[in-house]
NUKEFI-837098 format. One record per residue (C-alpha): x, y, z. Coordinates in steps of 0.2 Angstrom, whole numbers, padded with zeros to 4 digits, always signed. Layout:
N
XYZ...
END
This chain:
124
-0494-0410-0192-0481-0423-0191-0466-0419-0183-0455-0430-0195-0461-0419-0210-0457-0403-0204-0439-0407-0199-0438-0415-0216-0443-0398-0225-0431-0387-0212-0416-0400-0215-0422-0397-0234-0422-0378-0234-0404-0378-0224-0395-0390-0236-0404-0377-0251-0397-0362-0242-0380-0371-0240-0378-0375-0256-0383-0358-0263-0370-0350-0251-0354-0362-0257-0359-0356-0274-0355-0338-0271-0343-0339-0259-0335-0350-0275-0340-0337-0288-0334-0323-0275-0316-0332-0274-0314-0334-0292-0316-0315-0296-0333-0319-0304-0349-0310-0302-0362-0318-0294-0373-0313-0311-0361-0319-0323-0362-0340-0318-0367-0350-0329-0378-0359-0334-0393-0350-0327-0412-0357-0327-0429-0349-0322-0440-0356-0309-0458-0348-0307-0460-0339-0294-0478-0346-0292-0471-0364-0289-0454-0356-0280-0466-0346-0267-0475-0363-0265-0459-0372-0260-0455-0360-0249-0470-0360-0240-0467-0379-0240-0451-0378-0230-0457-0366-0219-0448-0349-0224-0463-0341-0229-0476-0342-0215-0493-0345-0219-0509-0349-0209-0512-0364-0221-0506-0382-0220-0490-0386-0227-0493-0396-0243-0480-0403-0255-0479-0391-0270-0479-0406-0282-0469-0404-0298-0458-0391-0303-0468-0381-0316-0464-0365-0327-0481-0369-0337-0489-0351-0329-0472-0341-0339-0467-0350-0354-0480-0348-0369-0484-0366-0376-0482-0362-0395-0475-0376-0403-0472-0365-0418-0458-0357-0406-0448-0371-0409-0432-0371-0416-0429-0388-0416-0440-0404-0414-0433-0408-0395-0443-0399-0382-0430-0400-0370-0418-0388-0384-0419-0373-0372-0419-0361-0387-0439-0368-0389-0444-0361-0372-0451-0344-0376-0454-0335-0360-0474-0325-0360-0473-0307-0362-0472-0294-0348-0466-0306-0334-0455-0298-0322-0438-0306-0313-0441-0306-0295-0458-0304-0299-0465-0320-0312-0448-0331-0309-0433-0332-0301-0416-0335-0309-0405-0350-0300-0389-0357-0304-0387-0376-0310-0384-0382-0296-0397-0375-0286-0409-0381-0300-0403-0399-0301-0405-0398-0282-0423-0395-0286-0422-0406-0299-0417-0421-0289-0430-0420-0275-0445-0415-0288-0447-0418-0305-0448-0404-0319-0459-0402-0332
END
């Protein structure tokens, strides 16, 4: 395993957990829940588990290997007859699957946790 990698994915995983610190010590100083920020996005837990195990938070007995992409193809349906609009970014056509589970299916992050992911892999 190369050395360079692995402090790459620790420094990565430090500058995630900073940054989602900042934001509720914020939240906590402004009298604001730590549920009520907004915006909020959903991240499978699938590809979120695979990151994880990535930066080394989750040990595993298998190599570390990028997790590619972000993807939420395993928990939204992909029924174009869903959409409200015609842009398929509109977040009012991404129609979560039935009987999926927060904590369990997909995590919920704040924006800038998730355009922290978004700047070091791409989203589908």
């Amino acid at each position: 395993m190369d050395k360079g990698v692995c402090e790459d994915t620790a420094f990565e995983y430090l500058a995630y957990k900073k940054l989602k610190t900042k934001v509720l010590n914020s939240a906590a100083m402004n009298g604001t829940s730590k549920d009520l920020l907004i915006p909020a996005y959903i991240i499978s837990k699938k590809w979120y588990t695979k990151w994880k195990e990535y930066v080394g938070v989750l040990k595993t007995s298998k190599e570390k290997t990028h997790p590619g992409p972000i993807t939420n193809s395993d928990i939204i349906n992909d029924q174009q007859n869903f959409f409200k609009t015609n842009d398929p970014q509109d977040v009012f056509n991404v129609i979560l699957k039935d009987g999926l589970k927060e904590k369990v299916d997909y995590k919920v992050i704040n924006d800038k946790q998730w355009n922290y992911f978004c700047l070091l892999y791409t989203s589908d």
